[in-house]
C-alpha atoms as one frame of an Amber mdcrd trajectory, in Angstrom:
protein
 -14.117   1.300 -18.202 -10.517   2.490 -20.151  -8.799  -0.870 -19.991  -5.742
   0.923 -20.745  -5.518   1.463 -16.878  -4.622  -1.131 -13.934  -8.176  -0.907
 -12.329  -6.260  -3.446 -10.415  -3.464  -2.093  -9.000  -6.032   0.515  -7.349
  -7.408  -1.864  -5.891  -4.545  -3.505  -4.430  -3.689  -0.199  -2.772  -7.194
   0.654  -1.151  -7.170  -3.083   0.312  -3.242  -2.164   1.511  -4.248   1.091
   3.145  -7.808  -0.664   4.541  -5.425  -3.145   6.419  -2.391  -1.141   7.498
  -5.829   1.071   9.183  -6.730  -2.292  11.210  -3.366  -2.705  12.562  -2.540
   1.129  12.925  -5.877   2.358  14.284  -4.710  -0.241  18.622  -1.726   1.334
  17.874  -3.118   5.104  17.673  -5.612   4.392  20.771  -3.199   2.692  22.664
  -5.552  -0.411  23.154  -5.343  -2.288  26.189  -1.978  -0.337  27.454  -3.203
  -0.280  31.115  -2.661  -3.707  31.218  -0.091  -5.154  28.719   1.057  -8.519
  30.033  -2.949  -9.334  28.728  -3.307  -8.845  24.850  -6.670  -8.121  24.108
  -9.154 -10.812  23.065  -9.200 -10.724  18.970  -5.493  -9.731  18.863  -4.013
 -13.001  17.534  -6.774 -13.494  14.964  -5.549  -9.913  14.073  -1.823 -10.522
  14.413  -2.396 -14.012  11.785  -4.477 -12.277   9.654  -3.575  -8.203   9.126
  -0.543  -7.550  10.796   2.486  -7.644   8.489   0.536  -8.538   6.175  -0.627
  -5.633   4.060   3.098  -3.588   4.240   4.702  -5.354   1.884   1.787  -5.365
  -0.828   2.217  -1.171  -0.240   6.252  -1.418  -0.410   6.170  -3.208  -3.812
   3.195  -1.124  -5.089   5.303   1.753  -4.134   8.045   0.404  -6.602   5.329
  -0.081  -9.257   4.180   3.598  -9.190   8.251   4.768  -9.329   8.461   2.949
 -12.817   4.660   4.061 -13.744   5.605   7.736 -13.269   9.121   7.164 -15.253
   7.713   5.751 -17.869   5.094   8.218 -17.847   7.098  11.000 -17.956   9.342
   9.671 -20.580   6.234   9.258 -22.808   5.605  12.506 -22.456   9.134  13.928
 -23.091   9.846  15.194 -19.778  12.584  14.085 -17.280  11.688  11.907 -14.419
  15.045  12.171 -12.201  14.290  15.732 -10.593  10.714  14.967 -10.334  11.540
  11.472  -8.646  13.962  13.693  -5.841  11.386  16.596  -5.458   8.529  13.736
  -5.112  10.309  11.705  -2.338  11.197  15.240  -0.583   7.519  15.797  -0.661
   6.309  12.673   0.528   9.031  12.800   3.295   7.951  16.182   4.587   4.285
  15.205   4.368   5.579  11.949   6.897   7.528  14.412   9.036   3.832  16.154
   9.676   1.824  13.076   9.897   4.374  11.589  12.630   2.982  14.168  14.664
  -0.098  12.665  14.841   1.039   8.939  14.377   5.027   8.039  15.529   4.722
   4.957  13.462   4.599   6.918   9.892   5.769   4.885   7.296   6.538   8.207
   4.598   9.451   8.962   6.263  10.965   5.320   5.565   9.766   5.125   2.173
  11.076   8.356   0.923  14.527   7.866   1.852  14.409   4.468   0.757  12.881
   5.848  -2.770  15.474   8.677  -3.288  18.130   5.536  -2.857  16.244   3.498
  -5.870  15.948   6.096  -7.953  19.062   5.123 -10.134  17.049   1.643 -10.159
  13.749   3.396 -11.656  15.927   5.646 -14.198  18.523   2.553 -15.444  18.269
  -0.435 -14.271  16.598  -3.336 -16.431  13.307  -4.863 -15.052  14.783  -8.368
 -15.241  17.897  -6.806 -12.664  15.586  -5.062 -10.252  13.446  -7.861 -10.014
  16.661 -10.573  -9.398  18.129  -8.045  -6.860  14.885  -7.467  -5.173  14.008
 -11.105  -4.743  18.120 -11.995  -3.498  17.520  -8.767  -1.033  13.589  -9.461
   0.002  14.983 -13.339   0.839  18.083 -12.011   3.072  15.580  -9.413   4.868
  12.953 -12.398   5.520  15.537 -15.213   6.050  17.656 -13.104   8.370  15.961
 -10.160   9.843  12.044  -9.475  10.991  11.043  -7.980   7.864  11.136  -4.586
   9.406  12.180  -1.069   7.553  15.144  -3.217   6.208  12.781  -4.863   3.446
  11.669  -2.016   1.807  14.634  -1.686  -0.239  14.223  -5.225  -2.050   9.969
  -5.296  -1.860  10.419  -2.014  -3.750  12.791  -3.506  -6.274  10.428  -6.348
  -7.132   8.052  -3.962  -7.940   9.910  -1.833  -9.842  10.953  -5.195 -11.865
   7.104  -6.630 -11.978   6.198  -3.158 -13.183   8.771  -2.903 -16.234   8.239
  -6.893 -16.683   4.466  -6.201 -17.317   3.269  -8.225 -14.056   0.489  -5.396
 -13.650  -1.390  -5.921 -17.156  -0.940 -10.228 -16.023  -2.922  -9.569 -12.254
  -5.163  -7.879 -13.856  -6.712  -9.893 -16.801  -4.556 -13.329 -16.743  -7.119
 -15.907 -14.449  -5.519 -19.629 -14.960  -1.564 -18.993 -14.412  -3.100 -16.957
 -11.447  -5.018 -19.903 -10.151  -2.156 -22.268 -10.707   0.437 -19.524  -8.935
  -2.039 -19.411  -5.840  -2.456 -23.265  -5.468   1.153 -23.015  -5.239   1.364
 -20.514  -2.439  -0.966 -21.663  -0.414   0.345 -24.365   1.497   3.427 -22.410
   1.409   1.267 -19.588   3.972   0.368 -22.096   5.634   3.353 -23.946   6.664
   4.620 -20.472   7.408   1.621 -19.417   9.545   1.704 -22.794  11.466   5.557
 -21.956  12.240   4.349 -18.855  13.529   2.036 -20.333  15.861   4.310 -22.681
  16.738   6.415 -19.689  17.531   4.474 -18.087  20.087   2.463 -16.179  17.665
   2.339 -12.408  19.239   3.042  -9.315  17.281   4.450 -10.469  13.837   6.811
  -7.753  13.339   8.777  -8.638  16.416   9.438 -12.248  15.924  11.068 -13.886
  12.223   8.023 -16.492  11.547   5.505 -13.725  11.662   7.546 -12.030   9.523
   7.848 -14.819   6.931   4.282 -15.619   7.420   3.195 -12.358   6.394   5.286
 -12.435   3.395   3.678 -15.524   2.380   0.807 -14.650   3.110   0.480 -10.939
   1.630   1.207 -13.211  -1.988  -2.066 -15.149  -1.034  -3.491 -12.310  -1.165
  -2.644 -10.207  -3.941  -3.327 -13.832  -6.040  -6.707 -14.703  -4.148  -7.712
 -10.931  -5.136  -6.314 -10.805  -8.699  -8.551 -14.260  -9.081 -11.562 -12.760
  -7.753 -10.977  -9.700 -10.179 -11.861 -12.310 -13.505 -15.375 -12.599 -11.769
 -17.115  -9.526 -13.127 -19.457  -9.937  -9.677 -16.721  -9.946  -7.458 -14.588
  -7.357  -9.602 -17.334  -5.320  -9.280 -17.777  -5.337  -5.139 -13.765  -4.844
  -4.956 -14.333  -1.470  -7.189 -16.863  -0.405  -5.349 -15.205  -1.195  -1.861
 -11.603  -0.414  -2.744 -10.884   1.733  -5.863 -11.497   5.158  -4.228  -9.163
   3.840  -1.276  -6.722   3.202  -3.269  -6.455   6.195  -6.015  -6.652   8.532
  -2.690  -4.266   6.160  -0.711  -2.090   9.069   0.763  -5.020  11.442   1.507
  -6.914   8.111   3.434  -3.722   7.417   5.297  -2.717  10.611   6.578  -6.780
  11.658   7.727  -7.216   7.876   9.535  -4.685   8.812  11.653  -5.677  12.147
  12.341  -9.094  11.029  13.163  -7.517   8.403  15.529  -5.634  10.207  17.388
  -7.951  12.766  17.967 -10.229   9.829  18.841  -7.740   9.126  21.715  -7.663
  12.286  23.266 -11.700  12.153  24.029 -11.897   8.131  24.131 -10.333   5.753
  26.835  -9.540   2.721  25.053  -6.754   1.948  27.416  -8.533  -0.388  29.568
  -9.899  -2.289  26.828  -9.594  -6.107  26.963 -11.230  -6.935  23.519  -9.909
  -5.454  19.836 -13.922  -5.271  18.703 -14.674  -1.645  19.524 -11.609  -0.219
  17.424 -11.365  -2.228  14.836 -15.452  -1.212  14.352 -14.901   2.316  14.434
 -12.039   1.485  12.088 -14.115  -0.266   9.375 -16.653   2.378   9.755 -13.784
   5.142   9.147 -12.859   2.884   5.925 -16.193   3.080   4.977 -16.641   6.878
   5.264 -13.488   7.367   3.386 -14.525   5.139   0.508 -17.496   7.126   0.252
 -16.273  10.637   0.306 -13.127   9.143  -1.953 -15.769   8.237  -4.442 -17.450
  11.428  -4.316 -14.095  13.585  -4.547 -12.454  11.238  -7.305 -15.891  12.321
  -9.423 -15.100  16.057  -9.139 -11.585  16.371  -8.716  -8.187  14.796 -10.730
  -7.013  13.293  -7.241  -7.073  13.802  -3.954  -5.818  16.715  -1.537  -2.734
  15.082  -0.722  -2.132  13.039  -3.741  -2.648  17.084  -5.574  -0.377  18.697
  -3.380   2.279  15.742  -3.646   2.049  15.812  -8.078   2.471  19.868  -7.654
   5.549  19.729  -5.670   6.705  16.809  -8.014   6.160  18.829 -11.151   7.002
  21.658  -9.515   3.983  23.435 -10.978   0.302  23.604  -9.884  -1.432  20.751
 -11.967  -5.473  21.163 -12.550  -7.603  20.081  -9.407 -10.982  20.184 -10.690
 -12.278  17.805 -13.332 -12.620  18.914 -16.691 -10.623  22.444 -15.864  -7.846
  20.850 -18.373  -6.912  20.181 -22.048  -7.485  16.234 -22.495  -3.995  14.557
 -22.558  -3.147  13.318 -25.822  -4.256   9.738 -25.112  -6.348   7.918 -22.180
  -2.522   5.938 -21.430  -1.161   8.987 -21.098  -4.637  10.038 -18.718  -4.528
   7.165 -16.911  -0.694   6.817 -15.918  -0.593  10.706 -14.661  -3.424   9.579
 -12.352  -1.523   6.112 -11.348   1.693   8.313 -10.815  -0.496  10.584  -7.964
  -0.933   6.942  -5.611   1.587   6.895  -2.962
């Protein structure tokens, strides 16, 4: 394994994408729409549990990866400003295409909201991004339902964690970990609790879900970077979640093409349980890790991660393994292949 590279930032982002597929995939069937004043049995455990949830671990990864690929390209002498605009543009044309097949695309959002922090990722200090990202993140959550207005701030804090060296401290720093998640615990909890107090229903419509998805998306990015000091448990998060994540575009975009394709030959409509989707779901996840797995150990990245580096370099990088000059050191290796994660 090159320790040079966060193993566990890709596995942050495969457990992201396997999550936002659990709430997306009702969505895509329309589950349960022919009779909506009944939510389908399963739906709260999913609503406390998934939804709103996973989004804001993507939006601050998706900060991360800005200041990975600057500081990337700066190592490498080559200037990250135009290839920051021409990367956004790509990402936001490949959401205008996916929103065909799913209205809820999230590119769309986060490209616009990238091209606006990319004076952020070229200038600012860590220690600013991260102070405006946590004042902006607290007005979002204290004032609004978390919605598209968070991604600014979420994607500041992880532009400041990124330049502040948070990454290298998930990934190999167990006891302040420990001591940061006894901390937040009873802090998701309180903030669950006020969501069921609440009402509970869909999180993203109501401002306790909202909080308690906040609070409880930090549970889990702690409770995972604490299992990833176990080398057993490290080792069944790789397996399950590494390929996910280092094809996280490619895995988005196809789940939702498979779903809705699904709902043109499947009635799910009249379903009163969440059970049968979110199994075909898992098994989609599954199939996806697989053939991830088997693609990442041929090829540099996947198809849409590939066609989103060419457009960002404006030049066609290699696509097979081994078709290219080694890079002139594994850091060097390993951030180009952070850089092609959404």
């Amino acid at each position: 394994m090159n320790n040079n590279r966060f193993h566990f930032l890709d596995v942050l982002r495969g457990l992201a994408i396997a999550g936002i597929l659990l709430v997306n995939a009702p969505d895509l069937v329309r589950l349960g729409s022919a009779h909506p004043a009944q939510p389908p049995a399963g739906r709260t455990l999913l609503d406390l549990t998934v939804q709103s949830r996973l989004v804001p671990i993507f939006a601050v990864l998706f900060g991360v990866t800005m200041w990975l690929m600057v500081d990337g390209a700066r190592r490498r002498g080559r200037r990250p400003g135009p290839a920051l605009v021409l990367r956004m543009a790509g990402l936001g044309a490949i959401g205008l295409l996916h929103s065909l097949a799913f209205s809820g695309d999230i590119l769309r959002e986060y490209a616009v909201v990238g091209l606006l922090l990319i004076p952020f990722a070229l200038w600012a200090a860590p220690w600013l991004s991260l102070t405006l990202g946590l004042v902006a993140t607290a007005v979002s959550f204290g004032l609004f339902n978390g919605g598209v207005e968070s991604l600014p701030g979420l994607m500041l804090i992880g532009l400041g964690c990124a330049g502040l060296g948070v990454p290298a401290f998930l990934e190999r720093r167990g006891r302040p970990v420990a001591w940061a998640l006894a901390a937040a615990l009873p802090v998701a909890a309180l903030a669950i609790a006020a969501q069921v107090s609440a009402g509970g229903g869909d999180p993203r419509f109501v401002i306790e879900g909202a909080r308690a998805g906040l609070a409880t998306a930090v549970v889990y990015v702690l409770a995972a970077s604490l299992a990833w000091q176990w080398a057993p448990a490290r080792a069944v998060l790789s397996a399950c979640f590494t390929a996910l994540g280092r094809a996280a575009l490619t895995c988005y975009v196809s789940a939702s093409v498979v779903f809705a394709g699904l709902a043109h030959s499947v009635d799910f409509t009249g379903d009163d349980t969440v059970w049968r989707v979110l199994g075909i779901a898992v098994a989609v996840l599954a199939v996806q890790a697989l053939l991830a797995a088997w693609w990442l150990r041929h090829f540099t990245g996947g198809p849409l991660e590939w066609l989103l580096r060419a457009v960002t370099w404006w030049s066609l990088p290699p696509l097979r393994r081994g078709a290219h000059r080694r890079p002139a050191s594994a850091r060097e290796a390993d951030l180009r292949t952070v850089e092609s994660s959404v």
